[in-house]
N, C-alpha and C positions, 0 to 999 in steps of 0.2 A: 504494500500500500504506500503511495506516493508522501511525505510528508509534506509537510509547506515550511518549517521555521531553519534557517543556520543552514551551513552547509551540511551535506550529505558526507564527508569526507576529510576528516585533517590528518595531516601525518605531523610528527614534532618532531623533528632530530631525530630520524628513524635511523637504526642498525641493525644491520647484519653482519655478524661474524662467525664465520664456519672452523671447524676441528684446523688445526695448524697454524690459525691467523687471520686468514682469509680473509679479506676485508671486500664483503659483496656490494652491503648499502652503509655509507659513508653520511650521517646526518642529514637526512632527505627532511626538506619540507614541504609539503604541500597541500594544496588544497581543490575539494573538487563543486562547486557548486551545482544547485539543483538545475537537472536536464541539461548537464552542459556536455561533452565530453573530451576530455582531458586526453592525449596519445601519449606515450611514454617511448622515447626510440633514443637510437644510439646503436654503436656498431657491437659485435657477439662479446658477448663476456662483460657487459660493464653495468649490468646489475638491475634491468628494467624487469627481468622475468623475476627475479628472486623479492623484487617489492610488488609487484603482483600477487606472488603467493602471502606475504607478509601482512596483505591486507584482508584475506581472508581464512587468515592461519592452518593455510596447506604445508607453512612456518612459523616458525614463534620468532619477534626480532628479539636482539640482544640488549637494543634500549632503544629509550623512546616511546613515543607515543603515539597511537592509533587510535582516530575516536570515528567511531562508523554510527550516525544519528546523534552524534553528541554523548554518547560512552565508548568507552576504551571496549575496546573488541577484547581484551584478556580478559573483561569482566561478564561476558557472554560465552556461555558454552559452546564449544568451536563447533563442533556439528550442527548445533543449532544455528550460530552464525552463518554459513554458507548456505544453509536453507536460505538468507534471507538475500543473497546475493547471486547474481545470476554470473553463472561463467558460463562461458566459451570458446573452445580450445580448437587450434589446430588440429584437421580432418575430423570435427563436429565430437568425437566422442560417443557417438551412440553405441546404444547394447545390441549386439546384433542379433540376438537370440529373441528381442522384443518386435513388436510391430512401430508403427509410426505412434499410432494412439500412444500405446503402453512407455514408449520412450517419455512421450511429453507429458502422460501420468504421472512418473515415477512420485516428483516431488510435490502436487497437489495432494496424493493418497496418499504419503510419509505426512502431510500437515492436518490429517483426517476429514480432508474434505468428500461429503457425503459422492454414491456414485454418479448425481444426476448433476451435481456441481461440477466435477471432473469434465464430465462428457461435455457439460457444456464449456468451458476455458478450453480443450481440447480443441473443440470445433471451431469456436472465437479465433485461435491460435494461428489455425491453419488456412481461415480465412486473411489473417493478418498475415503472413508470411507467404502469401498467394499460394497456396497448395490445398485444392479443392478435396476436402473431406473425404466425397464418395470415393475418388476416385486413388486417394493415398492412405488413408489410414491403415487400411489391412495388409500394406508393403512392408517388408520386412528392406532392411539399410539397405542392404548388399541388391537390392531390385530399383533402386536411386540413383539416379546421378548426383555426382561431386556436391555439385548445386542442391538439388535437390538438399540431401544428407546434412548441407551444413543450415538450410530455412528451415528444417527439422531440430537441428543442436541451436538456432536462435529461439524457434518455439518454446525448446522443452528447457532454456534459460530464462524467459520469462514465465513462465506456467506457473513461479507462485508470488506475480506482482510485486516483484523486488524495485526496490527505491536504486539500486546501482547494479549495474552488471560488468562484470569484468570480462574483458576478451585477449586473450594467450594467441598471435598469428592469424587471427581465424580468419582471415582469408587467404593466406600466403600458396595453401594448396590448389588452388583452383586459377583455370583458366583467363586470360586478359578478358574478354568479356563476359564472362561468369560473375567476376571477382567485380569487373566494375557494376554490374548491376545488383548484385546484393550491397555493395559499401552504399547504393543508393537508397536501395531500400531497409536498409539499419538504418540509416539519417532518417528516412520516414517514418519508422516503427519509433524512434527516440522521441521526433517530433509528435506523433500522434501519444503515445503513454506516456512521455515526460521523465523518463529514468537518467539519472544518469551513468556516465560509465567511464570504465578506463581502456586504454586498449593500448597493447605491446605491439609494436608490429618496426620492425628493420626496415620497413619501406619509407622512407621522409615523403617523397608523393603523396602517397596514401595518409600521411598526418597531417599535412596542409593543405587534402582535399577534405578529410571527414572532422578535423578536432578542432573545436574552440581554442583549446589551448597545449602548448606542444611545450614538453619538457624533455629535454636533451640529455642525454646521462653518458658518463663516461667514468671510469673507474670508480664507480657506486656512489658519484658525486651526478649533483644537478648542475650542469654547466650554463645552464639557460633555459629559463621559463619564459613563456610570452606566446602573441596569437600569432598564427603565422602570417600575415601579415608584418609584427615584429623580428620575426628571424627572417624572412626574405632583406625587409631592409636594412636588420641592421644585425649580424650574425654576432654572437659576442665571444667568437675566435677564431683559429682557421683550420679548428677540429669540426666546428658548426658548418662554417663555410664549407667544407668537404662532404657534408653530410647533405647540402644544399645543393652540389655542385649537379647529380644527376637529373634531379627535375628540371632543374634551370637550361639544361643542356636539351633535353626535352622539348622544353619551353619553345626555345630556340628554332630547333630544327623546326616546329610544327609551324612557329611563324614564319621563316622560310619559305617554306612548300606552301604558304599561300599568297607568297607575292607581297 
């Protein structure tokens, strides 16, 4: 259920520190306001999947602070916490032993919604994520296309009206035009139910086409926050700049090829 008061998300000088030393998240702040979405990127290894899991304790940080609705997520029991959080992970995650229904079930029928409640957000779901009822519910993963599979893994991520949802890659597997028309139609599903969310994703394109606000990470530091509009114009290094350098090249050629 959507709140209305504060942010949906603060972090405080969040840490991570793994067996040896490891230093993954480096005093992360941040914050994520209602229906907005926040992209988290940076090149492999420098700490944006490990504060993903941090926020809905698939990890426990080392210090710091995480307050998900205005309390500390340590003070909510973590199982229960992630009921309240929608993820989304690269190649969707479905059970493939389940139907389409029974996937997007899982998490309403763990929250003891009766069965005539289920079937109906099921079928809301699938109309929301364009996939006609009659004609998918009874498909079992492995009978989906890529596409298909992963407006299946955004379904069965909102199925129990979470105020934020987190997304792991979740488009990275999928086809140039696959991939561009679900990032279209998440914008739409965010815009229409109002959640907000986070999303990881190694693509800088894809974070200054879909996120309000683009936080840069590099050795489990935040090197630059801002909308992208602020890191197009003003990159604040030439680790940013590099990360910019593809889309802009991009850019480029396409205005090119129009003369």
């Amino acid at each position: 259920m959507i709140s209305s008061a504060g942010p949906v998300l603060e972090l405080r000088r969040v840490e991570k520190t793994y067996a040896g030393g490891v230093e993954a998240v480096r005093g992360v702040d941040l914050t994520v306001d209602r229906g907005k979405l926040l992209a988290l990127t940076g090149a492999s290894g420098c700490g944006k999947t490990s504060l993903l899991k941090l926020i809905n304790r698939l990890e426990d940080r080392s210090n710091g602070e995480i307050l998900f609705e205005g309390r500390d997520t340590l003070e909510h029991d973590a199982i229960a916490l992630r009921r309240q959080i929608g993820w989304v992970m690269q190649g969707n995650g479905l059970f493939p032993h389940y139907t389409v229904r029974q996937n997007i079930a899982v998490l309403p029928k763990l929250l003891g919604w009766d069965a005539e409640q289920v079937r109906a957000r099921v079928d809301e779901l699938m109309h929301l994520v364009q996939l006609e009822p009659s004609e998918f519910c009874e498909r079992y993963p492995a009978e989906l296309s890529g596409g298909q599979r992963q407006r299946v893994g955004f379904a069965r991520a909102l199925a129990g009206k979470p105020d934020l949802v987190l997304l792991d890659e979740a488009f990275s597997a999928l086809d140039a035009l696959t991939r561009d028309a679900l990032q279209q139609d998440f914008m739409r599903l965010q815009s229409e139910l109002g959640f907000s969310a986070v999303m990881v994703t190694h693509d800088m394109a894809e974070a200054l086409i879909m996120a309000d606000e683009i936080a840069v990470m590099r050795d489990g530091l935040i090197v630059q926050r801002g909308t992208p509009k602020d890191l197009l114009t003003a990159p604040a290094d030439d680790y940013v700049a590099h990360l910019l350098e593809t889309p802009r090249r991009q850019m480029r050629a396409i205005k090119e090829l129009e003369g």
